[in-house]
MARDREN-936711 format. One record per residue (C-alpha): x, y, z; residue in one letter. Coordinates in steps of 0.25 Angstrom, whole numbers, plus 2048, in hexadecimal, padded with zeros to 3 digits. Last residue first. Layout:
residues N
XYZa
...
end
This chain:
residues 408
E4E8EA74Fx
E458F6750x
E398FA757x
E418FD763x
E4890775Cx
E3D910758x
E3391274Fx
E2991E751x
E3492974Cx
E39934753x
E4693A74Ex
E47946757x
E51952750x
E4695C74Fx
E4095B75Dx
E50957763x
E5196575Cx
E4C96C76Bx
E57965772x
E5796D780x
E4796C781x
E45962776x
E48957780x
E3D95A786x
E3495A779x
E3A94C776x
E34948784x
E2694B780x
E26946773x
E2A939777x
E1F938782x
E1A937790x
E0D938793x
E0C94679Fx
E1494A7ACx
E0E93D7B3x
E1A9357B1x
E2293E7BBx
E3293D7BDx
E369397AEx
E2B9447AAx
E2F94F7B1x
E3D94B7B0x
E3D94D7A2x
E3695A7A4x
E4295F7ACx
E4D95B7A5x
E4996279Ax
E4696C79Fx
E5396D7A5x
E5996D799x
E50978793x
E5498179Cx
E6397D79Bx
E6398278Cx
E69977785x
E78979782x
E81974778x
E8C96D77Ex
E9996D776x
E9A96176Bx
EA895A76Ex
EB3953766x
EB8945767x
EC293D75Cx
ECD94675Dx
ECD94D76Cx
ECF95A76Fx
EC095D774x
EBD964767x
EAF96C767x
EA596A760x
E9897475Fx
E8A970760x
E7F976756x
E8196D74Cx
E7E960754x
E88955758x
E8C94875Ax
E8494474Dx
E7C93574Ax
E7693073Ex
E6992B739x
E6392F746x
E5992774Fx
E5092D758x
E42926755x
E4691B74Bx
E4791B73Cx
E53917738x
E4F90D730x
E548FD731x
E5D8F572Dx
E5C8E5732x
E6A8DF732x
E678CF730x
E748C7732x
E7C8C0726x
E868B4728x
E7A8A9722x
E768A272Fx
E768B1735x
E6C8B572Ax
E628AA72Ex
E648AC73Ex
E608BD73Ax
E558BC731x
E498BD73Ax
E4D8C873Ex
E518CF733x
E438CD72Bx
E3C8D2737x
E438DE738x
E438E1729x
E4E8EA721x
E588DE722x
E678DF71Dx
E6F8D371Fx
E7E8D5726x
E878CB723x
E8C8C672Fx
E9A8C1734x
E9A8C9743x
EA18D673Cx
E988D472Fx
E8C8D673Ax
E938E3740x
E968E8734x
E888E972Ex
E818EE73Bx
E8C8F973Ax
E898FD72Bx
E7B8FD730x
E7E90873Ax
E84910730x
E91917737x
E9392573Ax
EA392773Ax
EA792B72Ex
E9E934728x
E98939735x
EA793C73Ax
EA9938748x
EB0941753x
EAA93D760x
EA1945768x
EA294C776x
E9795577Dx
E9D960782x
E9896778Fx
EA6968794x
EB496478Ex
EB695578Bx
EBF94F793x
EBB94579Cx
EAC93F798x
EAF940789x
EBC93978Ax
EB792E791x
EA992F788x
EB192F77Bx
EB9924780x
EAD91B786x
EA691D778x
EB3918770x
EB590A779x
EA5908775x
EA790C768x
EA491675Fx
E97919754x
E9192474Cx
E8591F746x
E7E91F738x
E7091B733x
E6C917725x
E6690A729x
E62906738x
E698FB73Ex
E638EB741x
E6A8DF744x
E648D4743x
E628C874Ex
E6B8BD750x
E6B8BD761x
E7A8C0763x
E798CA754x
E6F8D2759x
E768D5766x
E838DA75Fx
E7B8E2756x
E748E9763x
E818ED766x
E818F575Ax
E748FB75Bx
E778FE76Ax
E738FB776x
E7F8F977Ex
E8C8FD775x
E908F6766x
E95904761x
E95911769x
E8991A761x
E91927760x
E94931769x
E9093E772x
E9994177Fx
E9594978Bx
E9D953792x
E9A9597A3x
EA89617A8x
EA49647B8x
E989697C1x
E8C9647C1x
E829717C2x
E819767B4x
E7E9677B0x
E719667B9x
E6A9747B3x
E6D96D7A7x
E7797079Bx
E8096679Ax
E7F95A79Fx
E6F95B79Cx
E6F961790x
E7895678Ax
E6F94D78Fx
E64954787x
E6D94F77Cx
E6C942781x
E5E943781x
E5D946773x
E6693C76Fx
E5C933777x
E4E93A771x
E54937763x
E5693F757x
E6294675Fx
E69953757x
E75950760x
E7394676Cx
E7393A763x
E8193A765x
E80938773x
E8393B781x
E8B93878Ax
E8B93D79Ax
E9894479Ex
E9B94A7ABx
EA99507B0x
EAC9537BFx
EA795F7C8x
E9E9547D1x
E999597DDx
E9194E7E0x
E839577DFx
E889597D1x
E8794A7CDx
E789497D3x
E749557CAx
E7C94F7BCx
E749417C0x
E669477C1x
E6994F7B3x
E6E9427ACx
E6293B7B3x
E599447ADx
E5F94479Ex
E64937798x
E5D92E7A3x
E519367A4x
E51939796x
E53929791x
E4992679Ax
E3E92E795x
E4292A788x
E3E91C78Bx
E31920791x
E2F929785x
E2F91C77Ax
E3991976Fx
E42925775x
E4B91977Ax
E4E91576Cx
E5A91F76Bx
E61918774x
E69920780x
E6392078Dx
E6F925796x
E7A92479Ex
E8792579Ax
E8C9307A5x
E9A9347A8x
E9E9387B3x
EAE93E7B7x
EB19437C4x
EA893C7CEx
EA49447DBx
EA693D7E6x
E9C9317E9x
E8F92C7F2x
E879397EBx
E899337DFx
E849257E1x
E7892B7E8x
E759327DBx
E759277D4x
E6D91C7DDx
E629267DDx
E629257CDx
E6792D7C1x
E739247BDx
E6B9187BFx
E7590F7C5x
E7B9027C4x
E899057CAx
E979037C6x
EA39067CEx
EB29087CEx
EB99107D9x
EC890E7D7x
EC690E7C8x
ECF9067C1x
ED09037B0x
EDB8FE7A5x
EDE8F07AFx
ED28E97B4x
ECC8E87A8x
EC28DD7ABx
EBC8E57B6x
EBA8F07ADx
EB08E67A3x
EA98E17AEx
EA68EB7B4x
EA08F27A8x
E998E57A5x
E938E67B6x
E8E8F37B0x
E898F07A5x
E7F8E67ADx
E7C8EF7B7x
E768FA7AEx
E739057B5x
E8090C7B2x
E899147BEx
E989117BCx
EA19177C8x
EB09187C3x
EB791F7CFx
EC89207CEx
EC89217BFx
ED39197BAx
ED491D7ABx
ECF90F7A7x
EC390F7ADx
EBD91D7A6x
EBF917797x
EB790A79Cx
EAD9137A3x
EAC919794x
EAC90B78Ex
E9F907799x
E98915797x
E98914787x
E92905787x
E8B907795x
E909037A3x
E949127A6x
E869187A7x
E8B9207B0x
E999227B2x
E9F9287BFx
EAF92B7BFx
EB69307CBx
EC69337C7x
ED292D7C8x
ED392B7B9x
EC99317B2x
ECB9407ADx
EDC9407ACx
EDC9327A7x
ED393879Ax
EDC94479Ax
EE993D798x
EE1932790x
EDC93E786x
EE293D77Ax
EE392C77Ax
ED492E77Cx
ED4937770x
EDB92F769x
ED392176Ax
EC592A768x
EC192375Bx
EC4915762x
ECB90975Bx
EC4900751x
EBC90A74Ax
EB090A740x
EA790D74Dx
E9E903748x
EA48F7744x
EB18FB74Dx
EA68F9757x
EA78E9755x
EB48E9756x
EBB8E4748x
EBF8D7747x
ECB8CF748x
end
C-alpha cells in the first residue's frame, strides 16, 4: 500500500502530536464539550481539521463563519457524513466577512461564546506583489482583527480567544510574516486587547502539507492537467499535516497558558525538508521519474513528451523572490520558551510591542484603508508602518523586483 501523500513531506505516517492529545483528552473534553464554540475562518485546511477536533468533543454551539461558500458547504458535507464521532446541539455555518456589518450583528444576536478561535487571514507571501494586495492582507490580518476583538467584548465575552499565526512571524522577510507578527501585537498588546477579558493564545507552525493554495497542492493540480512541477532549489521547510495542524490548534486554542504563542518541537536537522526532495517523491509516488528542467519554456513544452516516457518535467528555480526565506524558524533569539507540559509542543511567551506604537499602527493603516486621498500608496509606505512595533522588519525585509506571479 502506499504511503500518504503527507507522509512525503512530514516524513511521518501517524501525527507528531498523537501523545500529547492522548495527554490532554481529560482536559481537552473539559474545554469543548458542552460549551459555545465560534470558528472563523473555519472552512480552511487548518480551520476545517481544527472544527473537525472541536465536533468530536460535543460542543453544545459549533457556529462556523468563512466567506467562502463553497468550503463551507464541503465542511458540511464531510461532518454530515460522520454522523457518529461529532454533535453539536447548535451547529451552523455562515458566509461571512468576519469584520463586516453582518458580523457584528451575528454577535450581538447570541450569548457569549466560550471558546473562539480565528483562522482568518491573508496569508501568501506573494500578496506583497503589489501595495493594494498588502493593503488587504493588513486590514484583513490587523484592522479587522482589532474591529472583531471590540465587537467580542461588547458581548461580555470572558472565554478563551486564539487567532494563529505563523512561522514566518519570527525574524519575517515578508510583509505577511511581518503582519502576522503585528497580529501578534494586536491580540496581545493593544489598547482593544487589554479590554477583552479572558485567556487569548496563538499558535505558530509549519507549512501543513497538500492544504488550499499550497506548493504542494499545487503539485496535485499540475499533474491532472500534465503541467511541470516547479520548487525552488536550496530551500527548506518545516511541514505537518492537515490532521496534525487541527491538533496543534485544538490544543493550542484550549489549554495553553496566556499570552503564549505555541510551536511544535522540531529539530532543523531533522525535520526541515528540501522542497525539491519533496517535488521528487511526490512524482516517484504517482510512478514518475522526475526530469530536471532549469527553463520555464523548455519545461512546459516538455511535459505530454516526458509523461509518454514515465518521467515528468520538474522546473527548479532560484529563490529569489520578494519575501521568501531559505529556511523557516519558530522563534527569535530574544523570546523565551517556556514548557506547556506537553511532549511535542512548547511555547514562546509574548514579547511586548510598546502599546503606543501598536496603536499607531493601527491608526494610519486605517487612515489609508478608510481614505484614498491620504497620499499614492506604496510598498515602502506600508513596511514603514509595519516598522513601528517591528522596527527589524527594515533589516530583515527580503524585497526583490520578481515575485511569485512571475513564476511557474
Amino acid at each position: 500500500m502506499k504511503q500518504p501523500l503527507y507522509q512525503i513531506a512530514t516524513g511521518r505516517a501517524g501525527s507528531l502530536f498523537e501523545a500529547d492529545i492522548a495527554q490532554s483528552e481529560d482536559a481537552l473534553s473539559a474545554a469543548i464539550a458542552g460549551k459555545r464554540v465560534l470558528t472563523i475562518g473555519g472552512a480552511g485546511s487548518i480551520g476545517s481539521s481544527t472544527v473537525l477536533q472541536i465536533a468530536m468533543r460535543h460542543p453544545n454551539t459549533l457556529h462556523v463563519i468563512d466567506q467562502n461558500e463553497n468550503s463551507l458547504a464541503e465542511l458540511v458535507r464531510q461532518l454530515r457524513s460522520q454522523p457518529d464521532i461529532w454533535s453539536a446541539r447548535d451547529f451552523q455555518t455562515l458566509p461571512l466577512d468576519y469584520g463586516s456589518a453582518a458580523m457584528r450583528h451575528l454577535l450581538s444576536s447570541q450569548a457569549p461564546y466560550d471558546l473562539v478561535l480565528n483562522f482568518a487571514a491573508l496569508k501568501h507571501v506573494r500578496s506583497e506583489k503589489d501595495p493594494f494586495s498588502t493593503l488587504q492582507m493588513f486590514e484583513t490580518n490587523l484592522l479587522k482583527q482589532e474591529r472583531f476583538m471590540g465587537w467580542l467584548a461588547r458581548t461580555g465575552f470572558a472565554g478563551r480567544f486564539f487567532t494563529v499565526s505563523t512561522d514566518k512571524a519570527a525574524n519575517p522577510s515578508s510583509m505577511m510574516g511581518a503582519s502576522k507578527r503585528a497580529m501578534e501585537h494586536v491580540l496581545f498588546n493593544s489598547a482593544v486587547a487589554a479590554g477583552l477579558p479572558g485567556i487569548k493564545t496563538s499558535a505558530r507552525f509549519a507549512n501543513v502539507a497538500f492544504s488550499n493554495g499550497s506548493l504542494l497542492q499545487g503539485f496535485e493540480n499540475r499533474l491532472a492537467r500534465i503541467e511541470p512541477l516547479a520548487a525552488p532549489r536550496d530551500t527548506r521547510r518545516y511541514f505537518v499535516s492537515l490532521r496534525e495542524s487541527g491538533e496543534l490548534c485544538v490544543l493550542a486554542a484550549t489549554l495553553a497558558p496566556d499570552r503564549t504563542i505555541v510551536i511544535p518541537r522540531l529539530d532543523p536537522e531533522r525535520h526541515l525538508v528540501p522542497l525539491q526532495a519533496i517535488a521528487e517523491g511526490f512524482l516517484r509516488h504517482h510512478g514518475y521519474e522526475p526530469a530536471h528542467y532549469d527553463d520555464e519554456r523548455e519545461a512546459c513544452a516538455a511535459a505530454h513528451h516526458e509523461a509518454q516516457r514515465g518521467r515528468w518535467p520538474l522546473l527548479l528555480t532560484a529563490l529569489d523572490t520578494s519575501g521568501e526565506k531559505s529556511f523557516e524558524e519558530f522563534k527569535t533569539a530574544r523570546e523565551r520558551v517556556m514548557e506547556v507540559g506537553l511532549p511535542n509542543l512548547h511555547a514562546v511567551d509574548y514579547l511586548a510591542a510598546d502599546r503606543a506604537a501598536i496603536e499607531t499602527m493601527l491608526r494610519e493603516l486605517e487612515a489609508i484603508s478608510g481614505d484614498a486621498s491620504t497620499g499614492a500608496l506604496s510598498r515602502e509606505r506600508l513596511k514603514e508602518i509595519l516598522a513601528l512595533v517591528e522596527p527589524q522588519f527594515l533589516i530583515t525585509h527580503k524585497d526583490s523586483e520578481a515575485n511569485l506571479d512571475q513564476r511557474l
